[in-house]
N, C-alpha and C positions, 0 to 999 in steps of 0.2 A: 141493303146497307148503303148504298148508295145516295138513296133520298134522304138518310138519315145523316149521312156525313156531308153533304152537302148543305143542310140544315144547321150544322154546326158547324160549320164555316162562317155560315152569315151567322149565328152570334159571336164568333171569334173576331168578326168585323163591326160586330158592334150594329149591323143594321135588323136584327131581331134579338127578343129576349129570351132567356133560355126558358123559362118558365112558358113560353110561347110555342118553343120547338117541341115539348114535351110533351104537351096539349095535340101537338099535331099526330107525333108519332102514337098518341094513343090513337086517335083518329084513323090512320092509315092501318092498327091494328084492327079494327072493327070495318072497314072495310070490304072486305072482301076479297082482298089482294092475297095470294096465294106464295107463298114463300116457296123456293125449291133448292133441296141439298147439293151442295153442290160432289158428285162423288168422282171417284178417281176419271171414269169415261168418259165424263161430262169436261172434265180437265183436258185432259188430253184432248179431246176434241176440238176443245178454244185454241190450246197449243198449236193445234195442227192448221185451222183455218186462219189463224195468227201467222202462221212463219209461210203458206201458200197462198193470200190472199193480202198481205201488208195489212193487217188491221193490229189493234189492240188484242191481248190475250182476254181482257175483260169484254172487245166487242165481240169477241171470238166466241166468248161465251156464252154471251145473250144470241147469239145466232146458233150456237150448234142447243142451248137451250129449246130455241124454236121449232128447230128440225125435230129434236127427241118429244116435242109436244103435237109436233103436226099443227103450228101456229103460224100465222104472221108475225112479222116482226119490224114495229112501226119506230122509225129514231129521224132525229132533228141532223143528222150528219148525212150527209149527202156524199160525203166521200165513204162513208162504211157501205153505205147504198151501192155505189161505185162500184168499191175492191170486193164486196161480199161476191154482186153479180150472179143472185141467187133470186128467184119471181116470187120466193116468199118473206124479203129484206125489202121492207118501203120507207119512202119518207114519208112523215107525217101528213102534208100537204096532201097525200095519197088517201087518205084516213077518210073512208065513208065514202067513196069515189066508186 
């Protein structure tokens, strides 16, 4: 939901067309990108690395996501890198290293 709202941002600023965004997000459907529910544990979980680790509850969530995946977890912010302070939270620049 994120790529999708950030997507319509930039036509709300006028520097894409919507007819452009919607083309995309068909794209990003056929992908292969895999969608995950977000359910109550998965909540709680961001809550909790949110309020003991100073992050966002949405970055809280992409990391306690990865945990419950047994994945890496690659982000352009360097301070979630930081306050996560977990060897499975990389920065990008980490990506393929």
């Amino acid at each position: 939901m994120e790529v999708v709202n950030a997507l319509r941002k930039y036509v709300a600023r006028g520097l894409l067309e919507a007819g452009y965004v919607a083309e995309a997000v068909e794209l990003l459907s056929g992908s292969g990108i895999e969608l995950h529910h977000v359910d109550w544990g998965l909540a709680g979980e961001a809550l909790r690395l949110a309020l003991e680790r100073g992050v966002s509850v949405y970055d809280g969530g992409y990391v306690a996501l990865a945990r419950r995946l047994g994945a890496e977890l690659y982000t352009a912010d360097q301070e979630v890198v930081k306050r996560a302070g977990l060897d499975f939270v990389k920065h990008v620049k980490e990506y393929g290293t």
